[in-house]
VOKOL-684848 format. One record per atom (N, C-alpha, C): residue number from 1; x, y, z; atom name. Coordinates in Angstrom, 3 decimals. Layout:
+-----+----------+----------+----------+------+
:   n :     east :    north :       up : atom :
+-----+----------+----------+----------+------+
: NUM :        X :        Y :        Z :   CA :
...
+-----+----------+----------+----------+------+
END
This chain:
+-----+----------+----------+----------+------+
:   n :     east :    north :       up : atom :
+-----+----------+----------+----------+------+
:   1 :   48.238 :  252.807 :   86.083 :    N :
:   1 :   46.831 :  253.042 :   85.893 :   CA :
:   1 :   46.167 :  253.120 :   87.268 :    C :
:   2 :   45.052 :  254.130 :   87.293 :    N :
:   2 :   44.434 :  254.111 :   88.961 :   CA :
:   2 :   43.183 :  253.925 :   88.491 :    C :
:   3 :   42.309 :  253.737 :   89.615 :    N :
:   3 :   40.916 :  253.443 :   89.144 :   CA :
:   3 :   40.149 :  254.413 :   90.165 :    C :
:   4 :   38.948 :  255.190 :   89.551 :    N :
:   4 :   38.183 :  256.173 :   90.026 :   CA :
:   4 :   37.299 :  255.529 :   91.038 :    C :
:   5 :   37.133 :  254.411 :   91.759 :    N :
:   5 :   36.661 :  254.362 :   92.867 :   CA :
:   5 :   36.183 :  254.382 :   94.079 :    C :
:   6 :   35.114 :  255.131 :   94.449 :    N :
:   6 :   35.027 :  255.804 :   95.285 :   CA :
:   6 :   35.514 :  255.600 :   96.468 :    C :
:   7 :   35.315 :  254.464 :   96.470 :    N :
:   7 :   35.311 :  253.152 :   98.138 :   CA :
:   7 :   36.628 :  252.996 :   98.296 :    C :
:   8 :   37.757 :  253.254 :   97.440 :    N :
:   8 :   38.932 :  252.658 :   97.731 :   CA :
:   8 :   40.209 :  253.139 :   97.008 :    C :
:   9 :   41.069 :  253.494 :   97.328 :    N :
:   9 :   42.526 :  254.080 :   95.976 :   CA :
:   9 :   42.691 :  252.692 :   95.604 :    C :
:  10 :   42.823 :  252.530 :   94.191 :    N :
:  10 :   43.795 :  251.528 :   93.759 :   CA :
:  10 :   44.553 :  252.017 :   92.521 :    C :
:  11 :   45.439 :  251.323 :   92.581 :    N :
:  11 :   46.458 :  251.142 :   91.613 :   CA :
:  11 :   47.021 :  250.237 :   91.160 :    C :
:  12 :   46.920 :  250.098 :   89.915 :    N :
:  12 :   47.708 :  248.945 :   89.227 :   CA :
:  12 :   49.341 :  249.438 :   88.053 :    C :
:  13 :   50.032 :  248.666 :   88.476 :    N :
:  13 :   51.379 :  248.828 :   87.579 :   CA :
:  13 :   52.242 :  247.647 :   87.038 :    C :
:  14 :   52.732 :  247.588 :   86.145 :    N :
:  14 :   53.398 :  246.413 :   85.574 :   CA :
:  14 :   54.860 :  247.124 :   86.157 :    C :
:  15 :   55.652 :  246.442 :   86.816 :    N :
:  15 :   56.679 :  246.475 :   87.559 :   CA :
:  15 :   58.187 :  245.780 :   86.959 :    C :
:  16 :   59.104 :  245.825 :   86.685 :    N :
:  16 :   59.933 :  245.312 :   86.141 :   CA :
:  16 :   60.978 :  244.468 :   86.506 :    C :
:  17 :   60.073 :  243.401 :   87.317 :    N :
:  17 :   61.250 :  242.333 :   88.319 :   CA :
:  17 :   60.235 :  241.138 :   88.600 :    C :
:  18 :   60.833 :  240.086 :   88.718 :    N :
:  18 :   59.652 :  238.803 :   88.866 :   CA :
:  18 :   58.889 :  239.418 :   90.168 :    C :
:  19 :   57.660 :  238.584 :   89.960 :    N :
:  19 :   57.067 :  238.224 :   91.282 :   CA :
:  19 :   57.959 :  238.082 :   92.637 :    C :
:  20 :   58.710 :  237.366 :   92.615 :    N :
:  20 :   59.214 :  236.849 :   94.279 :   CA :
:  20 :   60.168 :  238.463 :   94.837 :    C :
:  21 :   60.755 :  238.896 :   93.559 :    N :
:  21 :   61.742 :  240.431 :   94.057 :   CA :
:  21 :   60.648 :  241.550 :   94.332 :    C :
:  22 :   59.201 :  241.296 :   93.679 :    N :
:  22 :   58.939 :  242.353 :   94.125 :   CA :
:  22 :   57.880 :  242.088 :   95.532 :    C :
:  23 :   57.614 :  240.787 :   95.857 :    N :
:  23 :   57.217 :  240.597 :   97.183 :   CA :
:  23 :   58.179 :  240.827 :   98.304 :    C :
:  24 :   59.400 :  240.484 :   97.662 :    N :
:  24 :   60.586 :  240.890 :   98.917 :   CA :
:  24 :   60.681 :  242.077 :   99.325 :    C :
:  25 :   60.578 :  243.471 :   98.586 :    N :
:  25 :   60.423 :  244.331 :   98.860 :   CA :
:  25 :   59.433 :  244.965 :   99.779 :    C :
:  26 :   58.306 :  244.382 :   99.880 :    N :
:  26 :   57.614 :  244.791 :  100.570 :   CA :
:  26 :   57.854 :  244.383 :  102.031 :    C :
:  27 :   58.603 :  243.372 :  102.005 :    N :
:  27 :   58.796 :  242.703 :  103.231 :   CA :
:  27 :   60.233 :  243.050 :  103.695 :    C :
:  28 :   60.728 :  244.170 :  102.978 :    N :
:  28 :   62.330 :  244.641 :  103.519 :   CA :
:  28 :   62.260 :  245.734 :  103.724 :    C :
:  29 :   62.543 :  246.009 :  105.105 :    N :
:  29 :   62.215 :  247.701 :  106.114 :   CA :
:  29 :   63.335 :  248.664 :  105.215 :    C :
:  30 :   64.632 :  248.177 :  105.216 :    N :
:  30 :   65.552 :  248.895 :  104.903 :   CA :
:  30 :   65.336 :  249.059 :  103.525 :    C :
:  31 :   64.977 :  248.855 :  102.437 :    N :
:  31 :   64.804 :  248.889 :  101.330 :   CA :
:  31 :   63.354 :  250.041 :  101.044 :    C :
:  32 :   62.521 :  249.763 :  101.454 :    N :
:  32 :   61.111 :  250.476 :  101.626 :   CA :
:  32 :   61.564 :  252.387 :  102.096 :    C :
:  33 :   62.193 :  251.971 :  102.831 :    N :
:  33 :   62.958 :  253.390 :  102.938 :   CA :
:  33 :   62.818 :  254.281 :  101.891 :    C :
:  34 :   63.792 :  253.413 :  100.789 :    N :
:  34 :   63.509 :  254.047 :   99.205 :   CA :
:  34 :   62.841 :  254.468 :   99.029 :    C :
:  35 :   61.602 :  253.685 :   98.955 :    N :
:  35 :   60.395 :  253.913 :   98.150 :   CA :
:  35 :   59.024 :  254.058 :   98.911 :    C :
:  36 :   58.959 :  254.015 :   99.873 :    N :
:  36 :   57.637 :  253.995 :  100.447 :   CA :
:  36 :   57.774 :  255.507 :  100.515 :    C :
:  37 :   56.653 :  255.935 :  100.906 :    N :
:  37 :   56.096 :  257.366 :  101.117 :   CA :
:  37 :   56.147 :  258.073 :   99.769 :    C :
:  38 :   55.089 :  258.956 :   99.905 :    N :
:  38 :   55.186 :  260.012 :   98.221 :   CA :
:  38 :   56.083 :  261.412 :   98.332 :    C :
:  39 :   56.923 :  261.341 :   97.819 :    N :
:  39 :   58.102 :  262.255 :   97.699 :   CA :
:  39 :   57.247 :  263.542 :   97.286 :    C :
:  40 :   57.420 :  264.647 :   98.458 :    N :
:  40 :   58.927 :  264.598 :   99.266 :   CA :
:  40 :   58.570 :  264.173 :  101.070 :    C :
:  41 :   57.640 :  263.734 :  100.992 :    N :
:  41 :   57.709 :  263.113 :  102.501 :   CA :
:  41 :   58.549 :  261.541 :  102.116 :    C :
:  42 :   59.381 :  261.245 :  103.268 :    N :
:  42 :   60.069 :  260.229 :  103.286 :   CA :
:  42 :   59.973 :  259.381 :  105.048 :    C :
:  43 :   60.224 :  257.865 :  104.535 :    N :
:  43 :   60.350 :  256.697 :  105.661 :   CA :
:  43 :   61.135 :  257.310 :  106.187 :    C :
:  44 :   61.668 :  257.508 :  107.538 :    N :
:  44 :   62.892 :  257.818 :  108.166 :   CA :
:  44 :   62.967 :  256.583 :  108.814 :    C :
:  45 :   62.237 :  255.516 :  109.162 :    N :
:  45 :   61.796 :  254.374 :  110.131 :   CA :
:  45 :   61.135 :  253.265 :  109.711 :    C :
:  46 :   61.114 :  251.973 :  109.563 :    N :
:  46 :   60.111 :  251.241 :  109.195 :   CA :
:  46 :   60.569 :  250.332 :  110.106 :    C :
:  47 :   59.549 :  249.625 :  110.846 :    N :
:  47 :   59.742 :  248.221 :  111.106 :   CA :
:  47 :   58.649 :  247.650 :  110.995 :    C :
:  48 :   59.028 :  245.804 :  111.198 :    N :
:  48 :   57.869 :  245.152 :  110.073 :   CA :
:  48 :   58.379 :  243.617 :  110.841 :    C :
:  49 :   57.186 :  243.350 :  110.889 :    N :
:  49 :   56.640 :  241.417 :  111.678 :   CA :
:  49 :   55.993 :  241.516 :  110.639 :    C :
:  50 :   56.701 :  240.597 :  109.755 :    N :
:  50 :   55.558 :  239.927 :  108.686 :   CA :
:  50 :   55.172 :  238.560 :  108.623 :    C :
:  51 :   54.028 :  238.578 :  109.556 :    N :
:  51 :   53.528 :  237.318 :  109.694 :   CA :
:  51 :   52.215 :  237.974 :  110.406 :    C :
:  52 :   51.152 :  236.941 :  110.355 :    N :
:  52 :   49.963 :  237.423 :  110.485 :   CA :
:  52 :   49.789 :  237.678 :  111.857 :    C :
:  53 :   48.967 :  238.890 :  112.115 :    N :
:  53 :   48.988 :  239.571 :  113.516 :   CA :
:  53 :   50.236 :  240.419 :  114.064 :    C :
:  54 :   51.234 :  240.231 :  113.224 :    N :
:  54 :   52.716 :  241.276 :  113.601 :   CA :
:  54 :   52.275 :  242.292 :  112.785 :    C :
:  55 :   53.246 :  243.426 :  113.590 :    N :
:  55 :   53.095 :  244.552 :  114.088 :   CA :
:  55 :   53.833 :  245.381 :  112.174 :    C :
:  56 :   53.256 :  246.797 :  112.067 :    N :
:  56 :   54.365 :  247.467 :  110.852 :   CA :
:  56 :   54.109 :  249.047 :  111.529 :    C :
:  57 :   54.962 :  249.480 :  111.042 :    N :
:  57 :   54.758 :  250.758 :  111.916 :   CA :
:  57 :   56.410 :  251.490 :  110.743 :    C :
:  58 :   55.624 :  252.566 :  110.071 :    N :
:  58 :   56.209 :  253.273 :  109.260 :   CA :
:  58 :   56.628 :  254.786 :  109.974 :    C :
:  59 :   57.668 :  255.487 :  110.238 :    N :
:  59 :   57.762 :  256.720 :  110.801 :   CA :
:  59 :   57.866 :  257.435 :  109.808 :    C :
:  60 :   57.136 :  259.129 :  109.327 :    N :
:  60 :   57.859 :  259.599 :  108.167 :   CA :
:  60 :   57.804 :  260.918 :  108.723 :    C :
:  61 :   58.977 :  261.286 :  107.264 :    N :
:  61 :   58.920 :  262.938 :  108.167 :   CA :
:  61 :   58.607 :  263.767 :  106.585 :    C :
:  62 :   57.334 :  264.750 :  106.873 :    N :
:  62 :   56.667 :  264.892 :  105.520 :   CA :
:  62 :   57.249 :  266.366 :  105.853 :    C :
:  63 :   58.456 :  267.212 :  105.334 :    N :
:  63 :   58.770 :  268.566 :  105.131 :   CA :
:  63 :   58.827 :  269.139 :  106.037 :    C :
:  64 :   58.709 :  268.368 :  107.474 :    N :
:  64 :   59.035 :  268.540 :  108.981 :   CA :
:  64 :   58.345 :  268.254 :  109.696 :    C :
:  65 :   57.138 :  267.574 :  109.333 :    N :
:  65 :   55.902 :  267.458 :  109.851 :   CA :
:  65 :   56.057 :  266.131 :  109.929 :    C :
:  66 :   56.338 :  265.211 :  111.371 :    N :
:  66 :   56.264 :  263.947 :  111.625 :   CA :
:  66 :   55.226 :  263.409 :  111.713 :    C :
:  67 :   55.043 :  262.016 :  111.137 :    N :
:  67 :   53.916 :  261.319 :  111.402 :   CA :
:  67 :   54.443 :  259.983 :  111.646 :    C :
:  68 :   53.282 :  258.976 :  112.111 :    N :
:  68 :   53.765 :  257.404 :  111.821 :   CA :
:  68 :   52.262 :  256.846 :  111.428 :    C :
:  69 :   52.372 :  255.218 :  110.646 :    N :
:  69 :   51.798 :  254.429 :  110.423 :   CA :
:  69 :   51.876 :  253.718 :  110.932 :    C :
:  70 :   50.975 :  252.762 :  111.250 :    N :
:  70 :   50.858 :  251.964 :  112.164 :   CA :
:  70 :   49.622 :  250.765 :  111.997 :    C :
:  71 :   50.007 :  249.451 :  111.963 :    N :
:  71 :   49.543 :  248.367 :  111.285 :   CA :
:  71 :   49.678 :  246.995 :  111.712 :    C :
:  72 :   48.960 :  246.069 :  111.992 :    N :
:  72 :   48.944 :  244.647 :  111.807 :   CA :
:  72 :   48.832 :  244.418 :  110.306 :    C :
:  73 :   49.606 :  242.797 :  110.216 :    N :
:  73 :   49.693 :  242.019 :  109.247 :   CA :
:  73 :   48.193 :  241.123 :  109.265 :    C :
:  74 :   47.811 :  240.890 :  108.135 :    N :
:  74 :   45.956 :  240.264 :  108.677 :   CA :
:  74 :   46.137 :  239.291 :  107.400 :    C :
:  75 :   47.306 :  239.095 :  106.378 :    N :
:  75 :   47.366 :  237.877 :  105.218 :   CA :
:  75 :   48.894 :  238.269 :  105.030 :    C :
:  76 :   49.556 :  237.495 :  104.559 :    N :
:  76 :   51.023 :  237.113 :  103.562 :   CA :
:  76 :   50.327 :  235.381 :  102.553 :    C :
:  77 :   50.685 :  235.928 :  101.812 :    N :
:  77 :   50.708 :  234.803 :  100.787 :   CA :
:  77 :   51.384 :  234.332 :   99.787 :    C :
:  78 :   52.808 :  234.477 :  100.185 :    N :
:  78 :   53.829 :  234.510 :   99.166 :   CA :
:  78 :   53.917 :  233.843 :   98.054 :    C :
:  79 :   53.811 :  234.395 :   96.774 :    N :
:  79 :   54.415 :  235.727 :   96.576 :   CA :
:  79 :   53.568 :  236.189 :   96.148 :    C :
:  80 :   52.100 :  236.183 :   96.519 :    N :
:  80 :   50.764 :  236.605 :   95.473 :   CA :
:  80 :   50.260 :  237.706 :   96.097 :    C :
:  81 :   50.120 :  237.754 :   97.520 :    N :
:  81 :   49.191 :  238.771 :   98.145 :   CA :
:  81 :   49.429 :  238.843 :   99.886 :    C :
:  82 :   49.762 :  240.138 :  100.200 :    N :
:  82 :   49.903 :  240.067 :  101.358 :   CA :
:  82 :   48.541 :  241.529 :  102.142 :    C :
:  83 :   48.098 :  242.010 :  102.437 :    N :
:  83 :   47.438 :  242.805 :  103.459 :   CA :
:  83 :   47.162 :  243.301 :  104.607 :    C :
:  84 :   47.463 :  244.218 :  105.280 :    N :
:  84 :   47.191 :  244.598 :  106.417 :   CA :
:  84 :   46.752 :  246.265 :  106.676 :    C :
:  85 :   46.621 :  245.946 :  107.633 :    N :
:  85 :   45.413 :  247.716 :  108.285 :   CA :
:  85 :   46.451 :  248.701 :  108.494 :    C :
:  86 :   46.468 :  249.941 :  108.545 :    N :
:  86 :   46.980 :  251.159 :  108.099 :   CA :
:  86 :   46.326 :  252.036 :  108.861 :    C :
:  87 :   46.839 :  252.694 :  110.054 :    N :
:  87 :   45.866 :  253.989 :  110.720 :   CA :
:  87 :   47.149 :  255.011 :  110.771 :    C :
:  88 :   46.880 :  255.987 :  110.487 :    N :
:  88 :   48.319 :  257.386 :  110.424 :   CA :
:  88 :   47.594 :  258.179 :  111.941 :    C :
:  89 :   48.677 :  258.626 :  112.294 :    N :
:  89 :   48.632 :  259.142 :  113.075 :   CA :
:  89 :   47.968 :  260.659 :  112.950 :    C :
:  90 :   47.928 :  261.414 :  111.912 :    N :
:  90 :   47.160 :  262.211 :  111.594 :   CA :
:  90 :   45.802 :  262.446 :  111.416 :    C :
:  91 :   45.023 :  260.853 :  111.082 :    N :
:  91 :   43.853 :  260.904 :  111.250 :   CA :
:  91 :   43.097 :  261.022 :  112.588 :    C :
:  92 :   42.044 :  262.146 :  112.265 :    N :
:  92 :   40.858 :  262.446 :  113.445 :   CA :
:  92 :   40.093 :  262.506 :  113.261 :    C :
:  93 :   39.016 :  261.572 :  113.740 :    N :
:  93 :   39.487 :  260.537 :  114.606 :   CA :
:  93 :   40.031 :  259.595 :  113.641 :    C :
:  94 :   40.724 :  258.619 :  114.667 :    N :
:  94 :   41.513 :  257.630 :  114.309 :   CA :
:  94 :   41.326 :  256.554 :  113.825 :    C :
:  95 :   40.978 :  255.674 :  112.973 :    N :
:  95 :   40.660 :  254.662 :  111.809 :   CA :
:  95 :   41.786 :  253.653 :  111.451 :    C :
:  96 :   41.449 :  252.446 :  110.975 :    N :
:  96 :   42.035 :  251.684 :  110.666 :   CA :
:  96 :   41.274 :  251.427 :  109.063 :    C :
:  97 :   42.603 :  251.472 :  107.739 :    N :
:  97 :   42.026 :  251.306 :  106.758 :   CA :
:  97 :   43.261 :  249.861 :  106.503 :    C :
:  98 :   42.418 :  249.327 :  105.566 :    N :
:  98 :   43.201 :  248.172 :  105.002 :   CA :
:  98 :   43.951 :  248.234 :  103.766 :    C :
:  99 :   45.016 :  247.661 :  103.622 :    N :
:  99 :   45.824 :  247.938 :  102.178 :   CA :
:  99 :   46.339 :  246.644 :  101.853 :    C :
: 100 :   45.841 :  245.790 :  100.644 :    N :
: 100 :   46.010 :  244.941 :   99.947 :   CA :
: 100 :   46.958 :  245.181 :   98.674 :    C :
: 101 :   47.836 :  244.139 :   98.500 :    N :
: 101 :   48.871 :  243.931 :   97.703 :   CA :
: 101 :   48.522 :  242.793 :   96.829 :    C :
: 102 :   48.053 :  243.321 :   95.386 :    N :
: 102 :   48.188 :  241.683 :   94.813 :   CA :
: 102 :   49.875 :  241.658 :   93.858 :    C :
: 103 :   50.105 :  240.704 :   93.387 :    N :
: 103 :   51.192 :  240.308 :   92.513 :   CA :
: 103 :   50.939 :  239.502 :   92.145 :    C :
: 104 :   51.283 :  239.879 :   90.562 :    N :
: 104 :   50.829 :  238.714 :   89.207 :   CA :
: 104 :   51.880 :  238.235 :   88.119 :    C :
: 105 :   52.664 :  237.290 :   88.027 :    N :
: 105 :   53.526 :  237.333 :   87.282 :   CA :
: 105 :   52.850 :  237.855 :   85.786 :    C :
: 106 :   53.672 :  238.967 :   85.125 :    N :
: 106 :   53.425 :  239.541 :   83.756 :   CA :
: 106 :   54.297 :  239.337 :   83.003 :    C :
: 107 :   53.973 :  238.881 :   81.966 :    N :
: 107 :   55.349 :  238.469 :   80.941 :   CA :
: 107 :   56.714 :  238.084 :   81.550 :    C :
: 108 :   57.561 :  237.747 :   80.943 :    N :
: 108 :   58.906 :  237.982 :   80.906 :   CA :
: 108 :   59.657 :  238.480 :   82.144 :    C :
: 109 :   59.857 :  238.225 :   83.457 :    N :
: 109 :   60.600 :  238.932 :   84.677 :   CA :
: 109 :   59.681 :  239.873 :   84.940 :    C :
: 110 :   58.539 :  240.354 :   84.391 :    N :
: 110 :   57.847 :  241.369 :   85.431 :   CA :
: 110 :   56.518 :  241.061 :   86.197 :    C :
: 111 :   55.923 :  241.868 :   86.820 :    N :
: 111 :   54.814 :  241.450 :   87.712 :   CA :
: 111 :   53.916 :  242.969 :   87.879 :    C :
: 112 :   52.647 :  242.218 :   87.495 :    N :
: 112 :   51.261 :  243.237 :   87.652 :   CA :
: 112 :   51.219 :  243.587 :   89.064 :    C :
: 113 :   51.404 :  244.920 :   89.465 :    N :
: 113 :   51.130 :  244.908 :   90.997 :   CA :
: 113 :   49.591 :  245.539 :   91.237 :    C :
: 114 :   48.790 :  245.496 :   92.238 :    N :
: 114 :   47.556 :  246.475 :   92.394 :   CA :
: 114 :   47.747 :  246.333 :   93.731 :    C :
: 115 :   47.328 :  247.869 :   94.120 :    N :
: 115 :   47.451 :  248.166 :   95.176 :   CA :
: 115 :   46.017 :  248.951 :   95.570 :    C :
: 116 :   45.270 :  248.196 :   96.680 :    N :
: 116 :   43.926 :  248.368 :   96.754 :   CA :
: 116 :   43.549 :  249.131 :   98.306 :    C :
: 117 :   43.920 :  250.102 :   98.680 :    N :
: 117 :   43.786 :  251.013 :  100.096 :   CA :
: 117 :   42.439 :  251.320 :   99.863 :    C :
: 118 :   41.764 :  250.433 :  100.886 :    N :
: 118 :   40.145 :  250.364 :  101.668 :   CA :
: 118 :   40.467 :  251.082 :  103.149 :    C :
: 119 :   38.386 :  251.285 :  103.206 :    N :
: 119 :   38.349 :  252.079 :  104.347 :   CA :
: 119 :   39.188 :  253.497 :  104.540 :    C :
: 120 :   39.586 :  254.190 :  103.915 :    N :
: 120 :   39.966 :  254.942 :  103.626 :   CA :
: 120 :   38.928 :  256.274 :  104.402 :    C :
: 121 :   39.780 :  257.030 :  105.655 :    N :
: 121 :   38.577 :  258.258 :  106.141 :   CA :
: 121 :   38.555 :  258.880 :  105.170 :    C :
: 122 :   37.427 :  259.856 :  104.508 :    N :
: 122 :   36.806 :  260.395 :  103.353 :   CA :
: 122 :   38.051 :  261.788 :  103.499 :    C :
: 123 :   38.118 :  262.390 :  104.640 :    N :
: 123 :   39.203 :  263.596 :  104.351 :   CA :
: 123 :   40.818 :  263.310 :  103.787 :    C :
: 124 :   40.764 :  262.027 :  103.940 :    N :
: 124 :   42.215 :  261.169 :  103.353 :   CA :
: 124 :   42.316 :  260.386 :  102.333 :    C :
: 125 :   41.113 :  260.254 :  101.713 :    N :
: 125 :   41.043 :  259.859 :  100.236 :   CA :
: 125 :   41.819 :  260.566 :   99.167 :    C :
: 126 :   41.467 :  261.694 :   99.067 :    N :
: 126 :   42.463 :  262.190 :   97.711 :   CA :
: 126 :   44.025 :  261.991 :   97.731 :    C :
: 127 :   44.504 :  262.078 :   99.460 :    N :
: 127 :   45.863 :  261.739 :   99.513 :   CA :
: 127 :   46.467 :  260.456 :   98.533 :    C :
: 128 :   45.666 :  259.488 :   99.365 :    N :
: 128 :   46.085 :  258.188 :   99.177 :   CA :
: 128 :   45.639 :  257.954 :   97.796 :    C :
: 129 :   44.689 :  258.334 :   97.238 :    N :
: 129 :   44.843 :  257.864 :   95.382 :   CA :
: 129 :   45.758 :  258.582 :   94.787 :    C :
: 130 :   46.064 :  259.840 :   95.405 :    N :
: 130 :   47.112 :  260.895 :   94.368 :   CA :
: 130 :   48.889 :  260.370 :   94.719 :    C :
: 131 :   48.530 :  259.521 :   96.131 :    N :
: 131 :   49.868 :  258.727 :   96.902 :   CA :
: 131 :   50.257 :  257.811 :   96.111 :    C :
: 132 :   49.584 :  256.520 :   96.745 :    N :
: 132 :   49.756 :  255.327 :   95.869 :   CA :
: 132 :   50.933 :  255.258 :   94.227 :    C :
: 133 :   49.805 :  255.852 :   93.321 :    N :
: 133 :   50.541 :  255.886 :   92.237 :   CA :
: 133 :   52.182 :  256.090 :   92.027 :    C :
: 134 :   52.825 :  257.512 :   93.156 :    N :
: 134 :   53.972 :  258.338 :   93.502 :   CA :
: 134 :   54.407 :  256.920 :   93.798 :    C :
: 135 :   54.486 :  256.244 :   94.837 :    N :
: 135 :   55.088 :  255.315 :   95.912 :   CA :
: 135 :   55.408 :  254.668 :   94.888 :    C :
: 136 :   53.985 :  253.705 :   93.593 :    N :
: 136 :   54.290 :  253.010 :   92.461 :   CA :
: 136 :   55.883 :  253.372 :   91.635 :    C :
: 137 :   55.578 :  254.599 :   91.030 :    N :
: 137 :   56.599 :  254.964 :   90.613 :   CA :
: 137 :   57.954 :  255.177 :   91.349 :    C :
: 138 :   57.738 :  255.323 :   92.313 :    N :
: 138 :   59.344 :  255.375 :   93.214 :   CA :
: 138 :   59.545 :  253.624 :   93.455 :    C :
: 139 :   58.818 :  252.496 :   93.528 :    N :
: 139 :   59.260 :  251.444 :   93.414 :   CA :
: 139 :   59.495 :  250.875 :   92.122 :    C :
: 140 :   58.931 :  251.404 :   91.378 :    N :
: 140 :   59.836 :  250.885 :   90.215 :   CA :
: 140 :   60.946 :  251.594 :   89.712 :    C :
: 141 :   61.490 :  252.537 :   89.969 :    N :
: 141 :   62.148 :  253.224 :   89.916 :   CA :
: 141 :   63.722 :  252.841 :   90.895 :    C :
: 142 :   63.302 :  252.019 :   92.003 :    N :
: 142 :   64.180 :  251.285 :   92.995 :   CA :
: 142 :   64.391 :  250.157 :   92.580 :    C :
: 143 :   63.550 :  249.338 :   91.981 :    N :
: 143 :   63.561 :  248.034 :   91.565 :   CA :
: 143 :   64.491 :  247.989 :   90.068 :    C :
: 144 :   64.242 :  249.079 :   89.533 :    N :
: 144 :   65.270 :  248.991 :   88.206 :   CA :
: 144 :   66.900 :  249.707 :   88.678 :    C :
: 145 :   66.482 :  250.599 :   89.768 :    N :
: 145 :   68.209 :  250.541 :   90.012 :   CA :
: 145 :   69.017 :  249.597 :   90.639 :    C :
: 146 :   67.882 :  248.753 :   91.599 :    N :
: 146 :   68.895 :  247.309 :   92.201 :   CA :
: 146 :   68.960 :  246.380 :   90.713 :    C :
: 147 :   68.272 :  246.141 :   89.157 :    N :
: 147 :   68.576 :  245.526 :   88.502 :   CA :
: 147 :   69.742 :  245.648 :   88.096 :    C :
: 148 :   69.981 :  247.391 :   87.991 :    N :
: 148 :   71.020 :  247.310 :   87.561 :   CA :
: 148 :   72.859 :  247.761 :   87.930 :    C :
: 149 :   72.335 :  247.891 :   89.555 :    N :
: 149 :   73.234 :  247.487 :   90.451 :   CA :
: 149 :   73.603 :  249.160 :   90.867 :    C :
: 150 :   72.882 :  250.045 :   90.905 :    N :
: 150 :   73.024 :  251.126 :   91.058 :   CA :
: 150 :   71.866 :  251.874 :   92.281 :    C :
: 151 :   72.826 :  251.911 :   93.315 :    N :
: 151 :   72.490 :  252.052 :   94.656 :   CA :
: 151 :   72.793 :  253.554 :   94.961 :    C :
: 152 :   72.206 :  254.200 :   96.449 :    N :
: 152 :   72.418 :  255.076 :   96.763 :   CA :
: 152 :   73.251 :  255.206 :   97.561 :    C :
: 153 :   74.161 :  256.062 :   97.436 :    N :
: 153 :   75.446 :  255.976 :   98.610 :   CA :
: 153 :   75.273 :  255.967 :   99.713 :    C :
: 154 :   75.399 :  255.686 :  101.174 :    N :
: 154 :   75.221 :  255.182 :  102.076 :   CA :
: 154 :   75.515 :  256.937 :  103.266 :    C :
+-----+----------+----------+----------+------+
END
């Protein structure tokens, strides 16, 4: 589900893995690979200080067209909520938007995720609400193949 908000992309999804697997993910470079970016741009790069004031810095390569992200950590709150600022290298001028993570345990092994990208420059809004959701679905989509032990060949 996304919400029409002007001020901000969000997204919410019921995810199919407890709380603590799907905070780990966010906090595992090599794994994010998977799933971060909206297909068919892909992570080629991630690294990640997750702790407050460390550094994240995403490299992707969108159909040949390189970019990077680039971010401080500004909360971790394991396993409920972590946040930090987001400026792409594509934006002009250059901005820092914030992207909040909540996690909610939902029933049975799964977890409510919302994903709330503020500050958002107005020419990069439609990306990131039409993004978000993609990324959603490619993590759950990763999260049910590590359930069920079905990986990508190396």
């Amino acid at each position: 589900m996304t919400s029409q908000d002007p001020s901000a992309a969000i997204v919410r999804r019921v995810l199919p893995a407890p709380q603590a697997a799907v905070w780990a993910e966010w906090l595992d470079a090599e794994g994010m690979t998977e799933w971060m970016c909206a297909r068919p741009a892909r992570a080629t790069k991630i690294e990640l200080d997750p702790r407050p004031g460390g550094l994240l810095r995403i490299d992707i390569d969108d159909q040949g067209f390189g970019l990077s992200i680039t971010g401080r950590y500004l909360e971790l709150d394991a396993p409920r909520r972590l946040s930090f600022t987001w400026s792409s290298s594509a934006w002009e001028p250059p901005a820092d938007s914030i992207v909040t993570v909540t996690l909610e345990p939902h029933g049975a092994d799964q977890t409510l995720m919302t994903i709330h990208h503020a500050k958002l420059p107005p020419d990069a809004f439609d990306s990131y609400r039409n993004g978000w959701p993609r990324v959603s679905d490619q993590l759950e989509a990763w999260l049910r193949r590590r359930a069920t032990g079905i990986m990508p060949s190396a």
